[in-house]
C-alpha positions in Angstrom: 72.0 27.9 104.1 74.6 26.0 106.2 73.8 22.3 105.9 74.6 22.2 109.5 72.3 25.0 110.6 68.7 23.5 111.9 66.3 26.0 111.3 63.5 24.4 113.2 66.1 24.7 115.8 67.2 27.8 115.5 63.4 29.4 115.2 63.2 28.4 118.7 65.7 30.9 119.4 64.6 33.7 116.9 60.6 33.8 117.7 60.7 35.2 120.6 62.0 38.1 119.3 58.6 38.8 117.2 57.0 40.6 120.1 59.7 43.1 121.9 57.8 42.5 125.5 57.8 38.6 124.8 61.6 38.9 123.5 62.8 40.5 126.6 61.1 38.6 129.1 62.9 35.6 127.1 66.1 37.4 127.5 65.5 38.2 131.0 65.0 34.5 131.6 68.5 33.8 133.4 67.1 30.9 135.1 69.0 26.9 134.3 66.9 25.2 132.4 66.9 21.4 131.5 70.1 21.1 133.1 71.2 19.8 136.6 70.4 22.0 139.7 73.5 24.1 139.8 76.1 23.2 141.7 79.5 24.5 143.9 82.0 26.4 142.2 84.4 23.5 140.6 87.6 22.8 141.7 89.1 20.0 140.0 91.1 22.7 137.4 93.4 23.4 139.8 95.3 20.0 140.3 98.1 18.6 138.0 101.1 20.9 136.2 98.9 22.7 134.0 95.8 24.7 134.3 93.2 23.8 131.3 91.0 26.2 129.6 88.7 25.8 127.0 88.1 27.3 123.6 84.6 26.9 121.5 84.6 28.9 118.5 83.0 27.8 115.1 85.5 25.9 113.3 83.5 25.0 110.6 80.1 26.3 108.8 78.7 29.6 108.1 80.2 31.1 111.1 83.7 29.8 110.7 84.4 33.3 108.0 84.4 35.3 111.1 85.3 32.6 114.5 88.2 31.3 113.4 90.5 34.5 114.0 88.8 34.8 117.7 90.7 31.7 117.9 93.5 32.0 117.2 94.1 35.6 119.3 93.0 34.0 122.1 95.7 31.3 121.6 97.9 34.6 121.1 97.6 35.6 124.5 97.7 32.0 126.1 100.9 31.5 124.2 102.3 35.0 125.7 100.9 34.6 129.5 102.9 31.2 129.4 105.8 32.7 127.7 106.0 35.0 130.5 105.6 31.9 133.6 101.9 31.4 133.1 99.7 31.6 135.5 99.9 30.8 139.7 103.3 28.8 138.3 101.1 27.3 135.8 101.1 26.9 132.2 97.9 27.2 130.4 96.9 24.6 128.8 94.0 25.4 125.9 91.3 22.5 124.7 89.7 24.0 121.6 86.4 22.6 120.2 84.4 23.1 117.0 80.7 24.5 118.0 80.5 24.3 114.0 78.0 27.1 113.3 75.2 24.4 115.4 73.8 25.7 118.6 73.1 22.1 120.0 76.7 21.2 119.1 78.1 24.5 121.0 75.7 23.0 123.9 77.2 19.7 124.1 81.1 21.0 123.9 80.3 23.3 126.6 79.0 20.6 128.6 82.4 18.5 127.1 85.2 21.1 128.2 83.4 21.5 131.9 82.8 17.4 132.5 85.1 15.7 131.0 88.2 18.1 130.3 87.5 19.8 133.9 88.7 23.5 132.5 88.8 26.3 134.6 87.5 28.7 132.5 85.7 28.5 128.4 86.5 31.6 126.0 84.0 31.3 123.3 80.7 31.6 120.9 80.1 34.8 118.7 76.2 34.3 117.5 74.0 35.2 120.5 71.7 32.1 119.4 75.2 30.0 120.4 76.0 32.0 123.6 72.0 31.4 124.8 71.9 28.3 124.2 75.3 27.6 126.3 73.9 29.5 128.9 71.8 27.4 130.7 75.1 25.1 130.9 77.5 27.4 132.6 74.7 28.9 135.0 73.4 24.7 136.3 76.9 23.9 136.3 78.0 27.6 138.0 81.2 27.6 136.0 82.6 30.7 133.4 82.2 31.7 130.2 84.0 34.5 128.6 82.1 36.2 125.7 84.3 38.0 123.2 81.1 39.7 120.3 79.1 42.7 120.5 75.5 41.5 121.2 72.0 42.8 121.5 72.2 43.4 125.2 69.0 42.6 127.6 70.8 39.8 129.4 73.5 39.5 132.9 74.7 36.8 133.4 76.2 35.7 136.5 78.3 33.1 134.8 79.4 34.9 131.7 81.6 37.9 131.1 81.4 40.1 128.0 84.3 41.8 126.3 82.2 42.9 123.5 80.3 46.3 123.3 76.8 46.3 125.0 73.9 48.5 123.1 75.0 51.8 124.2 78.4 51.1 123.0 78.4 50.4 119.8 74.5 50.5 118.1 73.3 53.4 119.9 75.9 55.4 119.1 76.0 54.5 116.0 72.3 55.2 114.9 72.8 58.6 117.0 76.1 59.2 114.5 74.2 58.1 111.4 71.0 60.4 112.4 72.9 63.4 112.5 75.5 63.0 109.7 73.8 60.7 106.8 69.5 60.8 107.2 66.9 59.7 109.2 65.3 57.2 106.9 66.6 53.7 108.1 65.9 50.0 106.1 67.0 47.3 109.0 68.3 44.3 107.3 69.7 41.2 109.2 70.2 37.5 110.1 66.7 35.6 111.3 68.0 35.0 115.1 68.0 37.2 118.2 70.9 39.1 118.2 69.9 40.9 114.9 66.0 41.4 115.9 66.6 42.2 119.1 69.3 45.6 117.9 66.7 46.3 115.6 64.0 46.6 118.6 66.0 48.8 119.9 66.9 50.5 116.8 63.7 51.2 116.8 62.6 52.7 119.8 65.6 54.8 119.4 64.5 55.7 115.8 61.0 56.7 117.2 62.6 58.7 120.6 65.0 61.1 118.2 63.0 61.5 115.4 64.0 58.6 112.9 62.2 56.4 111.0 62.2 52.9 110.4 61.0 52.6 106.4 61.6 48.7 106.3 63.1 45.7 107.8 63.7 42.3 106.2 66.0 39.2 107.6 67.2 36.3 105.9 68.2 33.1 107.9 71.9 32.5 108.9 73.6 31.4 105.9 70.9 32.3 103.3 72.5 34.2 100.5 69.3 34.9 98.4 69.3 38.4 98.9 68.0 39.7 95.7 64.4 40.2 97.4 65.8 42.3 100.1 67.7 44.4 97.7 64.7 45.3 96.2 63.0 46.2 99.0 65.6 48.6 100.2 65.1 50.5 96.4 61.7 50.3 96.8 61.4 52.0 100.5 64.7 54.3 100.1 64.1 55.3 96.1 66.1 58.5 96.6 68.6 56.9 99.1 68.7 56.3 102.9 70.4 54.4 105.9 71.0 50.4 105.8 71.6 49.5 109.2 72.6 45.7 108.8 73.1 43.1 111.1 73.5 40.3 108.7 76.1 37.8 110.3 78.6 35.2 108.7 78.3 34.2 104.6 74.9 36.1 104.3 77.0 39.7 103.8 79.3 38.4 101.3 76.0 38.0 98.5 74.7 40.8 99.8 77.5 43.4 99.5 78.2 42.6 96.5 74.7 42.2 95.3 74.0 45.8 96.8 76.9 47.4 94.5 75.5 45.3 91.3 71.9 47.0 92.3 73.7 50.3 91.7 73.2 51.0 95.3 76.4 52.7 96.3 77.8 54.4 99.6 76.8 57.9 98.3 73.3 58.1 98.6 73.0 54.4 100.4 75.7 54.2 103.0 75.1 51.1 105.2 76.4 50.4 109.1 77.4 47.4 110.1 78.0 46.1 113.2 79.2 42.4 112.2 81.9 43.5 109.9 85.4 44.3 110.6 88.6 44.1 109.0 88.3 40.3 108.7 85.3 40.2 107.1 86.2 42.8 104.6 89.3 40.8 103.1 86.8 37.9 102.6 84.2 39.3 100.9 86.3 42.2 98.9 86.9 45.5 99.4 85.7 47.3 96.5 82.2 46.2 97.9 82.8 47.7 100.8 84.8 50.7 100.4 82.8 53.5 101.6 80.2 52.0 104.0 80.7 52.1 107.4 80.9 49.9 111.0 80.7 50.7 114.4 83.4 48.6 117.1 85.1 49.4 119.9 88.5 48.5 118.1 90.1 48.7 114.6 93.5 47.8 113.4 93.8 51.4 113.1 93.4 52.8 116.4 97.0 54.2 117.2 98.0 53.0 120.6 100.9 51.6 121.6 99.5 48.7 123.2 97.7 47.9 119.6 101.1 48.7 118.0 102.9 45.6 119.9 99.8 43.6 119.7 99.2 44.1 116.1 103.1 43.5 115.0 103.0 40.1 118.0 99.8 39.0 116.0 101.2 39.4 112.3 104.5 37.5 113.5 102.5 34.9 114.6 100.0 34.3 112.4 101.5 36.2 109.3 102.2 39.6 107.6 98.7 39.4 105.6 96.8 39.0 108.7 94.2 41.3 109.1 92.8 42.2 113.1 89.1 43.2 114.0 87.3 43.8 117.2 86.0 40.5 118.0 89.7 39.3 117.9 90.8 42.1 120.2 87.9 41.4 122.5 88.9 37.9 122.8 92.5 38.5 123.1 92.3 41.2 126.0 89.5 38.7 127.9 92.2 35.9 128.8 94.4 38.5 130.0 91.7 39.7 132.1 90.8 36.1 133.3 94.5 35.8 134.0 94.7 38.9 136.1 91.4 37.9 137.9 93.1 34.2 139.0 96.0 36.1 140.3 94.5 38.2 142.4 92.3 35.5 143.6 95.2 33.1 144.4 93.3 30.2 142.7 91.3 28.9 140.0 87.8 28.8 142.2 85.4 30.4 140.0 83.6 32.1 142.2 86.4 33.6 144.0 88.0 34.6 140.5 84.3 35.8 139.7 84.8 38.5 142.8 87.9 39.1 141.7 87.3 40.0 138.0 85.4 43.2 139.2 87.4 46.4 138.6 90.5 44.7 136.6 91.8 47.0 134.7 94.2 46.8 131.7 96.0 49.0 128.6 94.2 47.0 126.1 95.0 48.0 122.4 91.4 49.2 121.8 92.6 51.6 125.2 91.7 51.5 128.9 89.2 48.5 129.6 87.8 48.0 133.3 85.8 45.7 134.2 82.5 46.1 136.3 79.8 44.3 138.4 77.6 43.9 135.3 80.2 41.8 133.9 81.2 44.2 130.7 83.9 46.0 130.3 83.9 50.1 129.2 84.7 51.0 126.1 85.6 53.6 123.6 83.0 54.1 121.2 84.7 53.9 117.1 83.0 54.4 114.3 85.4 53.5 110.7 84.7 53.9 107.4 86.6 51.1 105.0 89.2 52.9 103.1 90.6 51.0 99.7 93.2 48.7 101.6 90.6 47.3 103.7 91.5 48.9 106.9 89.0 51.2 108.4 89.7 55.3 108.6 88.5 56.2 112.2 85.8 59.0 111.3 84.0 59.5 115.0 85.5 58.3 118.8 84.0 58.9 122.0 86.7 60.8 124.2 86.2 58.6 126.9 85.1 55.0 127.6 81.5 54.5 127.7 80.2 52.8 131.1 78.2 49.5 129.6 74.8 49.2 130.2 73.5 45.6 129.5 69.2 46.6 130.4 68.1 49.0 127.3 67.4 52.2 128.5 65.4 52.8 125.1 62.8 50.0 125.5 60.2 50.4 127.6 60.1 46.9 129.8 63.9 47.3 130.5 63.9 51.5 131.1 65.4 52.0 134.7 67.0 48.5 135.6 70.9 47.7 135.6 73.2 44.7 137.1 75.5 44.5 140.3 76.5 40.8 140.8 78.6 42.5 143.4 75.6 43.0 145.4 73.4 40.0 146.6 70.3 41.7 146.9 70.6 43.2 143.3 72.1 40.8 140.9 71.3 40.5 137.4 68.2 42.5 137.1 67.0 45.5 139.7 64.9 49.0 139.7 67.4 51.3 139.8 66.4 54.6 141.9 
């Protein structure tokens, strides 16, 4: 385990999840909480030469094998915007701090970059215990957080934009994919938090709905590598093969992929999807681990576009020609350009006139056409890859459009029939739909 992680701490986080009504009601939750009443929209970014964003990522800790690259695309596209004039005649100026795989430490640099450093805008977390616990920050303080990871859904938040894949755009799909090509017999496996046991709620109330079963389900807590126990659990429930789905996060996959090929185990008869490894995790925990299994994004280095052409050639002469790029990355990168885009069309920083503004920008990101609507998602392309021996991923299913996000489950019963319109007053994060 990360000697930074607090697992007392983090439990708060991850027991709600135990119960799927209490878990939802949690995630429903979007009220401030412990944090100043909120407050008007801040407009202190605007003065001086240079307009200052902020950047929290994991620098450091178990986390760090996967934030790190978020990083640096995002600096990517704030070194381009400002290449080409910045923005509203401004250079962006980026403040980057460590939230070093500690939710309490992500807390207090959120709190940092919007107090002290007076940014106009934050691009950051990946762990949905990290973006929760930010949460109540941006929401008191009414300012704007851009959220670059896939997550578990069930949450709208008026102060945060994702450019990750909601639910139905990346683990639905997938489990609908893996039902009808490699079994119905499915051993969940993933980190103790609530990104990881919320999927797997809804894993399983898509499992039951289409005829799937859910055989086992084990997690270990971020950073744990003692995995052995869980390998024998999956050849105990799945003797003659079956589905992993795993949404193990950070150093945990590295023991257990290669722990999983030692167990004999093998892609075959046990081929696993993953929806927190991409191409960057692959390099770091080896490919002949790997080869074979399977993830589900929205983006691989693959996908032949132009606009992932340039952006993949712009990011390797950056960064380097071994550089590997992965959803996440892509997600962060295409989320300043949409920020940027937003502030334009809004004529100023103001966050709640760039908030009214973000709603239908569109742009050719590499992953394809992203727009942005009300519910503060973007739509996507559905991909699932299969790592091939280089460590890139061969594209083996695609939706043939993007999918319109929708962050209330459709497959759990307490969020059936709701969606998001922050466009609309009277509907906001959480109505009936008719």
């Amino acid at each position: 385990m990360s000697r930074q992680f607090n697992r007392r701490k983090f439990l708060i986080y991850s027991s709600a999840t135990i119960g799927s009504s209490v878990l939802l009601k949690a995630c429903a939750n979007n009220s401030p909480t412990a944090i100043d009443s909120p407050t008007a929209s801040p407009a202190a970014a605007t003065g001086g030469d240079t307009i200052k964003v902020g950047i929290l990522h994991s620098l450091s800790g178990t986390m760090a094998i996967s934030e790190k690259s978020v990083v640096d695309a995002e600096k990517l596209a704030i070194k381009e915007i400002n290449a080409a004039g910045g923005v509203l005649g401004k250079q962006i100026e980026a403040i980057t701090e460590d939230g070093a795989s500690n939710w309490d430490t992500f807390r207090e640099k959120a709190t940092k970059l919007i107090d002290q450093d007076k940014t106009a805008v934050i691009f950051g977390c990946w762990t949905s215990a990290s973006r929760k616990n930010v949460k109540p920050v941006f929401e008191s303080k009414n300012h704007m957080l851009w959220y670059p990871v896939q997550y578990e859904g069930q949450e709208c938040s008026k102060n945060i934009f994702y450019t990750g894949a909601a639910p139905n755009q990346q683990i639905e799909p997938s489990v609908d994919w893996l039902l009808k090509n490699k079994g119905k017999q499915f051993f969940l496996v993933g980190s103790d938090y609530v990104f990881p046991r919320t999927a797997n709620t809804i894993i399983k109330a898509q499992l039951e709905a289409l005829g799937g079963t859910t055989v086992g389900e084990d997690y270990l807590p971020l950073g744990n590598v003692e995995v052995t126990p869980i390998i024998s659990k999956i050849r105990q429930n799945l003797p003659n093969g079956g589905v992993i789905y795993n949404t193990l996060n950070g150093d945990s996959n590295v023991a257990f992929f290669k722990q999983l090929r030692g167990a004999g185990l093998t892609p075959d008869k046990y081929p696993s999807m993953s929806v927190s490894i991409a191409e960057e995790e692959v390099k770091a925990i080896g490919v002949e681990y790997l080869q074979g299994h399977y993830a589900a994004w929205n983006y691989f280095q693959t996908v032949d576009t132009p606009a992932n052409k340039k952006f993949v050639e712009a990011f390797k002469k950056e960064y380097g020609a071994d550089r590997v790029i992965n959803d996440p990355m892509e997600a962060g990168y295409i989320a300043v350009y949409l920020w940027k885009q937003a502030v334009e069309k809004a004529g100023t920083t103001d966050l709640d006139k760039v908030r009214a503004a973000a709603y239908g920008q569109t742009i050719d990101a590499p992953e394809g056409q992203v727009t942005m609507s009300a519910n503060h998602h973007i739509s996507k392309v559905v991909r699932i890859g299969q790592v091939r021996q280089d460590g890139l991923f061969d594209i083996v299913y695609a939706t043939p459009a993007p999918v319109e996000p929708v962050p209330w489950n459709q497959f759990v019963k307490e969020t059936k029939g709701f969606g998001c319109d922050w466009s609309d007053p009277a509907k906001g994060g959480k109505y009936k739909q008719v």
